[in-house]
C-alpha positions in Angstrom: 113.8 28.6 153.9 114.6 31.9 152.6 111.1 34.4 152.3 110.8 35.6 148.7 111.2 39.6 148.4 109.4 41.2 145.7 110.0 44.6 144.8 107.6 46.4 143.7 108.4 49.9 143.4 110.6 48.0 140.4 108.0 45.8 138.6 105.5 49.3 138.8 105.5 49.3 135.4 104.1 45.8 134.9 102.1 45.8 137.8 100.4 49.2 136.7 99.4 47.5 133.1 98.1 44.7 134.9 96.0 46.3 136.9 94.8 48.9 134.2 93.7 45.3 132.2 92.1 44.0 135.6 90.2 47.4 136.1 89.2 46.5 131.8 87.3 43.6 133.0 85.4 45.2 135.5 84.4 47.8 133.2 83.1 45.3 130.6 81.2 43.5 133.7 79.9 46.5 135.3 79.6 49.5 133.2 76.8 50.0 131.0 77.0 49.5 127.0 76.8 53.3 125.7 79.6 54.2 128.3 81.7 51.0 128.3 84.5 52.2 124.9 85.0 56.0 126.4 85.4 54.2 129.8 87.7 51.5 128.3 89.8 54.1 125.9 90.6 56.4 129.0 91.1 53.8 131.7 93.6 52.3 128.8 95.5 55.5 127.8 95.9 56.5 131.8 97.1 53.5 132.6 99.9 53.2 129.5 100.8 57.0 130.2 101.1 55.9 134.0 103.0 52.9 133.5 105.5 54.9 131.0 106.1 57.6 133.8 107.7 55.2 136.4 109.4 53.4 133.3 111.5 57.1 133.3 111.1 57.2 137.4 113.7 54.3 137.1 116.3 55.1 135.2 119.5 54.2 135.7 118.0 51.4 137.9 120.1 48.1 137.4 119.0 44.9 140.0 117.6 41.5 140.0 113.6 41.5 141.3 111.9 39.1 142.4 114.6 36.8 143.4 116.5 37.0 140.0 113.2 36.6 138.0 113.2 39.7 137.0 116.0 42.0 135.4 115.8 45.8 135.6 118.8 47.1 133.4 119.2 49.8 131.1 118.0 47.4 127.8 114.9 46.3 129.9 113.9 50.1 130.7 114.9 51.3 126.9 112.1 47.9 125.4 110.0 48.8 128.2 109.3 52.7 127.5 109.8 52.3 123.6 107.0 48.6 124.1 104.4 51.5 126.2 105.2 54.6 123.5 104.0 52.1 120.7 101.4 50.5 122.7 99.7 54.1 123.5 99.4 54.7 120.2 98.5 51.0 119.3 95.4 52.1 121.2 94.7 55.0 119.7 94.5 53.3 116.5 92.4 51.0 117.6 90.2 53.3 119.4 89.5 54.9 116.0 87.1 51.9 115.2 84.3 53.5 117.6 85.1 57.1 116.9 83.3 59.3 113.8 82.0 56.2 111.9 83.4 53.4 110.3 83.7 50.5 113.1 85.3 48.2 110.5 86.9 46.2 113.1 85.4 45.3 115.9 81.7 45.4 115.8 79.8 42.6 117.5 77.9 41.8 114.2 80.6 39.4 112.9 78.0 37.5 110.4 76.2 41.1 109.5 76.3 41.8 105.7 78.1 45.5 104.9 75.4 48.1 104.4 72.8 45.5 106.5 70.1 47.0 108.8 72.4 44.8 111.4 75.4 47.0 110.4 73.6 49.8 110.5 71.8 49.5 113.6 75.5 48.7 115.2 77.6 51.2 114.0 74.5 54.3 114.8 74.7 52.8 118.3 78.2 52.8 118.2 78.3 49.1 119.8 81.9 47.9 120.0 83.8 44.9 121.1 85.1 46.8 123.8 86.9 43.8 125.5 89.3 44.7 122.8 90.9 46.8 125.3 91.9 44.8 128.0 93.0 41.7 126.4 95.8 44.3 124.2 96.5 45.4 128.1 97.3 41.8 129.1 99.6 41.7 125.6 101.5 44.3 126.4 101.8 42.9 130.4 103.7 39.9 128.2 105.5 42.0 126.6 106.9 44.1 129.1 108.3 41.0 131.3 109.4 39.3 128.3 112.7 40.8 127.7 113.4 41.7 131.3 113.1 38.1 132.2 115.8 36.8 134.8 115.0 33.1 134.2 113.6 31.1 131.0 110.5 29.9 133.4 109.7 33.8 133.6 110.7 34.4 129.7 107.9 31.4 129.1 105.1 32.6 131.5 105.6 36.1 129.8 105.6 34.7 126.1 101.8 32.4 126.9 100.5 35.2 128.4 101.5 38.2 125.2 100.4 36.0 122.5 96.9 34.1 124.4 95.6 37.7 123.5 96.8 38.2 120.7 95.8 34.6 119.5 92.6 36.2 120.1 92.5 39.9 118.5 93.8 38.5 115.3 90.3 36.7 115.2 87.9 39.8 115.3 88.0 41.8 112.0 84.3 41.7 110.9 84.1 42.6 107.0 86.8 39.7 106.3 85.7 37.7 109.0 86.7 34.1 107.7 90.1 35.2 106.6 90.6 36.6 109.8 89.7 33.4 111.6 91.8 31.4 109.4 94.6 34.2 110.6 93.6 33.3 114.1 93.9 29.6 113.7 97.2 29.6 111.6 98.5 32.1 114.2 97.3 29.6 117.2 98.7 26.4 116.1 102.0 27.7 114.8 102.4 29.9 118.2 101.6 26.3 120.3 104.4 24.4 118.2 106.9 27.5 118.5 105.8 27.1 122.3 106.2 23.4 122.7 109.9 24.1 121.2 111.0 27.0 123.9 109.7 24.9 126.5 111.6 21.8 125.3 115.1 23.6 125.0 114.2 25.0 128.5 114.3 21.9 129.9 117.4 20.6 127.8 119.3 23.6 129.4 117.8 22.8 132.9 119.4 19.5 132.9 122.7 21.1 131.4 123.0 23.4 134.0 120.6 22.4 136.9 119.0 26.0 136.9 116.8 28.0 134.7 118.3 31.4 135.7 120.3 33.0 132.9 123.4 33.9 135.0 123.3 30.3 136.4 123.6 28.8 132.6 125.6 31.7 131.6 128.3 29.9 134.4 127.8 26.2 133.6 128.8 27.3 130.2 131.8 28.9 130.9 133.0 26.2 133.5 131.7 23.2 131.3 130.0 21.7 134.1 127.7 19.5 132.1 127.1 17.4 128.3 127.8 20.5 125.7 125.7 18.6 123.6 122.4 18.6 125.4 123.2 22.5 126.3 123.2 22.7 122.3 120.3 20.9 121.4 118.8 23.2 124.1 120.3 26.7 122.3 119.0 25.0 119.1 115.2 24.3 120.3 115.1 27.6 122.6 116.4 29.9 119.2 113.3 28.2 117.1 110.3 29.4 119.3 111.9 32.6 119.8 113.0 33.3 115.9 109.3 32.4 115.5 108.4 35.3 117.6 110.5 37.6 115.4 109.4 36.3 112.2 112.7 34.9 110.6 113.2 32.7 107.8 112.3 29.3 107.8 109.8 30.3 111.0 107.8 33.3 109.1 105.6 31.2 107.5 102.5 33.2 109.9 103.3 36.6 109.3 102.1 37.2 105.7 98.5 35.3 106.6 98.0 36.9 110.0 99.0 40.2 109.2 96.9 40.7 106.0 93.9 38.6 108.3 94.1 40.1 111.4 92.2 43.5 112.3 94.5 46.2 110.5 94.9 47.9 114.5 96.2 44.8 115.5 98.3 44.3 112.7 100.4 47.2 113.5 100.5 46.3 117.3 102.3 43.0 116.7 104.2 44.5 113.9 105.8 47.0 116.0 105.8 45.8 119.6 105.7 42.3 119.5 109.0 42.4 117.4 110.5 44.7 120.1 109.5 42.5 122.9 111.1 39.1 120.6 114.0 41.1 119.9 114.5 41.8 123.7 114.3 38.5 125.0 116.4 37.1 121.9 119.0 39.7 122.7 118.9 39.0 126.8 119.4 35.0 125.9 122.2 35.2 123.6 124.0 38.3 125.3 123.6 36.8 128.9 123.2 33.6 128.9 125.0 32.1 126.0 127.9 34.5 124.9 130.7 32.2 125.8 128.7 29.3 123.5 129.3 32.0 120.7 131.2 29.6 118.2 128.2 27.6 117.9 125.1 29.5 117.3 126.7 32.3 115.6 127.3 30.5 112.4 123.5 29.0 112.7 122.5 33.1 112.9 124.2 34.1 110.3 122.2 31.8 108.1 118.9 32.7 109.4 119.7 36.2 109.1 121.0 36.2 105.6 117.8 33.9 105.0 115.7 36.4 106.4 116.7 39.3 104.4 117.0 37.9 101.1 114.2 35.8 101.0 112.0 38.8 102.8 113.2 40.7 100.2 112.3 39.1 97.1 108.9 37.9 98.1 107.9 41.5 99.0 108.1 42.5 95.0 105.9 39.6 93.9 102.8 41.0 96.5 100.0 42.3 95.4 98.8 43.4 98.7 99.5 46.2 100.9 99.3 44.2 104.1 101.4 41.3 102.8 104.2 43.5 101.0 104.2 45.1 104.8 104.4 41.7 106.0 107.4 40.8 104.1 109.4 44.0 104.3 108.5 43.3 108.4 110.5 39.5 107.9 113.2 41.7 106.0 114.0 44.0 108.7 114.3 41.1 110.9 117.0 40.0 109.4 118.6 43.2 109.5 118.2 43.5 112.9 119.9 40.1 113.2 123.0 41.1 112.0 123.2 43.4 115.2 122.3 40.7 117.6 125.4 38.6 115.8 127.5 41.6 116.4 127.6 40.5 119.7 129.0 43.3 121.4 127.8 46.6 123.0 127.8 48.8 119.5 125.5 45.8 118.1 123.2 46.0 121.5 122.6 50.3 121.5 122.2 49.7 117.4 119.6 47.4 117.7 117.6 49.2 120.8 117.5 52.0 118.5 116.5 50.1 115.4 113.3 48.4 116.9 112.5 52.2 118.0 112.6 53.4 114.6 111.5 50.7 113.2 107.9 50.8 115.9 107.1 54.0 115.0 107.5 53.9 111.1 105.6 50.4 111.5 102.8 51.4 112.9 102.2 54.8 111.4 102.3 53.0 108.1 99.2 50.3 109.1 97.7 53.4 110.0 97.8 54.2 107.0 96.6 51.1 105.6 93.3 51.8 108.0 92.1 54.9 106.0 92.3 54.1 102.6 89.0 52.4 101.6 86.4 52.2 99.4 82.3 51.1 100.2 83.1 47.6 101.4 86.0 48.7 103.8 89.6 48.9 103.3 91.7 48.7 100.1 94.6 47.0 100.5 95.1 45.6 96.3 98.3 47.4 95.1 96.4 48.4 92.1 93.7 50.1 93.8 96.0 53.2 95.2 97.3 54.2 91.6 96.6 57.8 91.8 96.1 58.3 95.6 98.4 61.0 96.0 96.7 63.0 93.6 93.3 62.6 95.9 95.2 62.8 98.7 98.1 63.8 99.0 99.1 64.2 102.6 98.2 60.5 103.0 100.3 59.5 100.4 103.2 61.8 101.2 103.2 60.0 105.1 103.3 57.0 103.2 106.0 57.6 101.4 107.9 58.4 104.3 107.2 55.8 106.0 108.3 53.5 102.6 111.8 55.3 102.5 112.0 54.9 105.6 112.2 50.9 105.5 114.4 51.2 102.4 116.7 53.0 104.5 116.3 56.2 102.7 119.1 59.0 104.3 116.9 61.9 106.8 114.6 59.0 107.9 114.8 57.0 111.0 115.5 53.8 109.0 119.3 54.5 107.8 120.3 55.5 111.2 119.1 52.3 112.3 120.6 50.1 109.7 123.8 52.1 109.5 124.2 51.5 113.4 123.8 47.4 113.1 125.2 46.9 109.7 128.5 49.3 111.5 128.3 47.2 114.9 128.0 43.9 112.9 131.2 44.8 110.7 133.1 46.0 114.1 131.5 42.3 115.2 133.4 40.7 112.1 130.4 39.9 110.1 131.6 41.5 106.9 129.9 39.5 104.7 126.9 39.6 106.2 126.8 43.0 106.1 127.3 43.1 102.3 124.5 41.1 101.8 122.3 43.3 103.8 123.3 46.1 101.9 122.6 44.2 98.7 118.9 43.0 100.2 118.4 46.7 100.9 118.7 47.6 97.8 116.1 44.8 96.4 113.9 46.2 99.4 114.0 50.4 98.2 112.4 48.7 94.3 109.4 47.6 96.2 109.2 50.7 98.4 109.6 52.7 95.3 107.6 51.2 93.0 104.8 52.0 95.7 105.6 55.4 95.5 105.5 55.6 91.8 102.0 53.9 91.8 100.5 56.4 94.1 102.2 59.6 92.4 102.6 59.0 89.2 100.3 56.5 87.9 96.7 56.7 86.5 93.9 55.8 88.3 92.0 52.8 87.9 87.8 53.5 87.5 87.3 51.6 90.9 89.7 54.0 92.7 89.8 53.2 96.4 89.1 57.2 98.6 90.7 58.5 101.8 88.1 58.2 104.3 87.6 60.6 107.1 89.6 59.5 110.3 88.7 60.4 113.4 91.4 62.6 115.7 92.8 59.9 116.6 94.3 57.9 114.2 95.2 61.2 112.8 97.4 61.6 115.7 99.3 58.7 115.7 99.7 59.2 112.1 101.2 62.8 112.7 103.2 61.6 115.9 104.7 58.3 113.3 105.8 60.9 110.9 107.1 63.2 112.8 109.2 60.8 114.8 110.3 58.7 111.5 111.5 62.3 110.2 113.2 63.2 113.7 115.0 60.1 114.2 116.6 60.8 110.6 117.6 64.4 111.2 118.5 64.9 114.6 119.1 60.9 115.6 122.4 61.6 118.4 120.1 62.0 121.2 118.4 58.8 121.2 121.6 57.0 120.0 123.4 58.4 122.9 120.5 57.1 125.4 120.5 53.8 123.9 124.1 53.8 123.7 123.5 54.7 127.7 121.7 51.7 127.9 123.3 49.3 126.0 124.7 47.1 129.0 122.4 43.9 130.1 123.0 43.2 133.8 125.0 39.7 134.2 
């Protein structure tokens, strides 16, 4: 029997997350209470920074680990560092909830009344649910194996072990603590069923082909070694639980309650990194494993995607909500994004690796956004409420703005570089009609955006006008770092299309 190899010096990435979240736990068993968040934020930033150096230290790296388990290719390494860039500054956000004030989020008080002695006495001791910090570690762990998987037994162990946390953090916001459980729940049973389907179509595809390793199915296909109709039941039930994972139409059914129940900090980490994560493993399946089964779950895309955008579309104008219009425009974008995974070709792979970039950044700089608008009670995330705002604030409001143009795919922003680059590689592709249809679905998406933009600059404000609260340095500086990277991406884009052109080549 052959001894397994493992290679470490390649999985150092992973391996330095996971231990960073290991090193968590300790600290919440063994460091006192008044020193556990700096402990926790530090040990977490170090550890990100740390795991995003030896990301770079392997460029240009392309083997199978751990006995084919585990790819490292250029599309791994690009989802890798652009998973850890978000994550950082995922935990910056969320280390604004114990910085300077206002620990809307994750105080241990969950049943304490806002403005209570209880709240009172927590947030002057500045007593946080520091284990916050850890279980995000063991999320992005997931997330990082997740679309360098070799094998689908690897791709499941890496999807259970991202969203057991995150089952978990969407459960913890305080001042909307019910809807937040109810987020939690929804979020839980959905993620089990979506599970319970991948798992399924694994084992459909294991009895078509007699392995679980991608290249091994990618081979059965081509030689039609076993029933095509069992390997397509398998595509069919495989697709579901990871289109779940992206948020696509009919499977986005989650994303508008969790994200508007869930913590706000949280909101934006699965917004931007669980999508880049989906996106990877979704890309890895259909680009390695499946290409020669093309003719039969490309027509089956092209439905979901033109699903996705129109329907995400739409039912963004009808919200009320800031969270919620955020959620839909979040199912929108994965439709575009779709219609460079249909592409199906190498233009389609470097577009979409750039579009889940731009599209992290702009993401979570906008929830940040989101976190510092408030009133007494907390945040203020009714439509109505930010009539006016960019005359109190404007800087906030400006960001915003950019951020919105940016999803309507606004020219100088990071957003119509990306959809340019999918909607081209899905026309070069053949999928000319489904590029007019995103084009169309854009334009329903920019009246949304703009008639955000109008409310804040040009509309009166109500009596009950929500403020700008005072954020702490750090959510200041991933709101500066979202910004300036949204307006980057839009003026001077060739670089990083060039390195994700670079990498654009999955390792067969």
């Amino acid at each position: 029997m052959q001894a397994p190899t493992i290679e470490y010096g390649e999985l150092a990435p992973v391996l330095v997350v996971f231990g960073v979240a290991l090193v968590g736990v300790l600290v919440e068993a063994f460091v006192p209470r008044a020193g556990r968040y700096v402990c926790q934020l530090v040990v977490s930033l170090v550890g990100l920074v740390a795991a995003f150096v030896a990301v770079v230290a392997l460029a240009g790296t392309r083997h199978l680990a751990v006995m084919g388990a585990v790819a490292i290719d250029g599309p791994t390494l690009f989802m890798q560092g652009t998973i850890l860039l978000v994550s950082i500054l995922a935990i910056l956000l969320i280390g604004e909830r114990g910085l300077g004030g206002d620990t809307d989020a994750f105080t241990p008080q969950a049943s304490a009344v806002p403005g209570s002695p209880a709240e009172r006495e927590a947030t002057k001791a500045g007593v946080v649910q520091t284990e916050v910090f850890p279980l995000s570690l063991f999320a992005i762990c997931g997330m990082l194996i997740f679309p360098a998987s070799g094998d689908l037994l690897t791709m499941f162990v890496a999807l259970e072990v991202f969203s057991l946390p995150l089952y978990l953090l969407c459960g913890l916001a305080r001042r909307r603590r019910l809807l937040s459980q109810e987020a939690a729940v929804k979020y839980f049973l959905l993620g089990a069923f979506s599970s319970a389907f991948f798992l399924y179509g694994m084992a459909l595809l294991y009895g078509y082909a007699g392995t679980v390793e991608l290249t091994g199915i990618a081979s059965a296909v081509k030689d039609h070694t076993g029933n095509d109709s069992l390997a397509l039941v398998g595509v069919g039930l495989l697709a579901v639980g990871l289109l779940f994972k992206v948020g696509a139409i009919p499977f986005h059914s989650w994303i508008p309650d969790v994200y508007q129940g869930a913590p706000t900090p949280i909101t934006g980490f699965m917004a931007a990194a669980t999508k880049i994560a989906a996106f990877g493993a979704l890309l890895r399946i259909f680009y390695v494993a499946l290409p020669d089964l093309r003719v039969d779950w490309r027509p089956v895309l092209w439905g979901v995607a033109i699903l996705t955008m129109a329907v995400g579309a739409v039912l963004a104008v009808t919200q009320t909500d800031m969270k919620r219009m955020l959620a839909y425009s979040s199912v929108a974008h994965t439709g575009f994004i779709l219609t460079g995974v249909i592409a199906l070709n190498d233009a389609g792979l470097s577009a979409v690796l750039f579009y889940l970039l731009a599209y992290g950044f702009s993401t979570l700089g906008a929830f940040a956004i989101v976190t510092v608008v408030r009133d007494s009670s907390g945040e203020v995330t009714n439509m109505a409420r930010w009539a006016g705002l960019g005359r109190r604030s404007p800087f906030i409001a400006g960001v915003f703005a950019l951020f919105l143009l940016a999803f309507a795919g606004i020219p100088l922003t990071s957003g119509f570089v990306g959809k340019f680059a999918v909607f081209q590689a899905a026309a070069e592709g053949g999928a000319v009609p489904l590029v007019i249809v995103g084009v169309v679905s854009s334009a329903v998406a920019a009246f949304f955006y703009a008639r955000v933009i109008v409310l804040m600059f040009f509309s009166e404000p109500p009596a009950n006008v929500a403020t700008v609260a005072r954020s702490s340095v750090l959510t200041t500086t991933v709101i500066v770092i979202s910004a300036a990277t949204t307006a980057v991406l839009g003026i001077f884009p060739q670089p990083v299309l060039d390195l994700a052109t670079k990498a654009g080549e999955f390792l067969h």
